[in-house]
N, C-alpha and C positions, 0 to 999 in steps of 0.2 A: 101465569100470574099467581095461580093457588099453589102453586109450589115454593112460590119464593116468598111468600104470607107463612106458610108452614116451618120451611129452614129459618126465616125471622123469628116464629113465636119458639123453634125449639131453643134457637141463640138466648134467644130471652129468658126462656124457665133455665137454663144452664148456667147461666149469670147471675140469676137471683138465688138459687142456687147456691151457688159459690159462695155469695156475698154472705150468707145469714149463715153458713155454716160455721162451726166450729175449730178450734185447732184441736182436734184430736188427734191423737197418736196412738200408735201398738207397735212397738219393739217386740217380735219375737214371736211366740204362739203360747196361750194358754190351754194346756193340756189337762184329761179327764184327771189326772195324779196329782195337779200342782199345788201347792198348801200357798195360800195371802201371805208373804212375808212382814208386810206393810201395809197402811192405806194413810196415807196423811193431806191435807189439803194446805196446800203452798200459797202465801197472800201475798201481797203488798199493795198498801195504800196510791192511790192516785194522787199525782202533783201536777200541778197545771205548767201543762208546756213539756212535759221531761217525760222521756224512756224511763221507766224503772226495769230494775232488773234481781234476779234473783236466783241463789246457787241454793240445789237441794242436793244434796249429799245420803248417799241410802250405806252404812256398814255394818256388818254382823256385829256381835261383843266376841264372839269364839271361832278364830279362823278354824279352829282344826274341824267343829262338828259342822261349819258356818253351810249353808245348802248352795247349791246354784239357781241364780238366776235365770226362770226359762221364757220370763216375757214382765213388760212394762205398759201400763196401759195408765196415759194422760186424758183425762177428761177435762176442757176446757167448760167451765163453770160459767164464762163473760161470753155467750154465742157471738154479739154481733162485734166484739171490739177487743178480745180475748189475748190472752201472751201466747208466742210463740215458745217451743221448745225444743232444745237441740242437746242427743245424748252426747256429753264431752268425752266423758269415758267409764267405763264397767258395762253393765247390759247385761243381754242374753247369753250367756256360758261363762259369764265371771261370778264374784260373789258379790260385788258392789258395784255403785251404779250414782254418776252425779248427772244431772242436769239442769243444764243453765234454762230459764226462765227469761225473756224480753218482751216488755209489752208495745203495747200501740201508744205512740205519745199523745201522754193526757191522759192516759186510763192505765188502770191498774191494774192485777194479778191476781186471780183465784181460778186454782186448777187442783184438780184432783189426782191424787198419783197413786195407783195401786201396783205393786210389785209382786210378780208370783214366781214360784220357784218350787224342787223337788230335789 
């Protein structure tokens, strides 16, 4: 019986857990050489009832000197009801980098985006 009391409460810290976490993300690996290309923080207001969504777009001004990107790190700012985020396209080994932004319907957007690169 004290074993299946134990598998119960690990279920449980594992779920709650889950649930208070964050959407964070890391594309790629940030290495001891890599220079912050970026840091900007992605919002949008909450509407009752509605997904919001949002496109963040990351481009050099100078392709020829432009660096590569060697890692992308999303910090969701909203822990318990936070947006989801999905690289569309660029990333790690390009020079640019878009991602779309969805939140939880009924709640809004604020995430943290930092881009590094060498």
């Amino acid at each position: 019986m004290n074993s299946v009391t134990l598998v119960g409460l690990v279920l449980c810290c594992l779920f709650v857990t889950s649930a208070y976490a964050g959407n964070d993300y890391l594309w790629g690996e940030i290495g001891p050489n890599d220079y912050q290309l970026a840091k900007d923080t992605v919002s949008k207001a909450f509407f009752l009832g509605l997904v919001q969504t949002k496109k963040y777009v990351f481009k050099q001004s100078n392709n020829l000197d432009a660096l590569t990107i060697t890692a992308i790190r999303v910090t969701d700012k909203k822990k318990n009801n936070g947006a989801t985020a999905v690289l569309t396209a660029g990333g790690p080994g390009s020079k640019g980098a878009t991602i779309q932004f969805t939140s939880q319907r009924g709640y809004g957007i604020k995430d943290l985006v930092e881009i590094w690169g060498r």
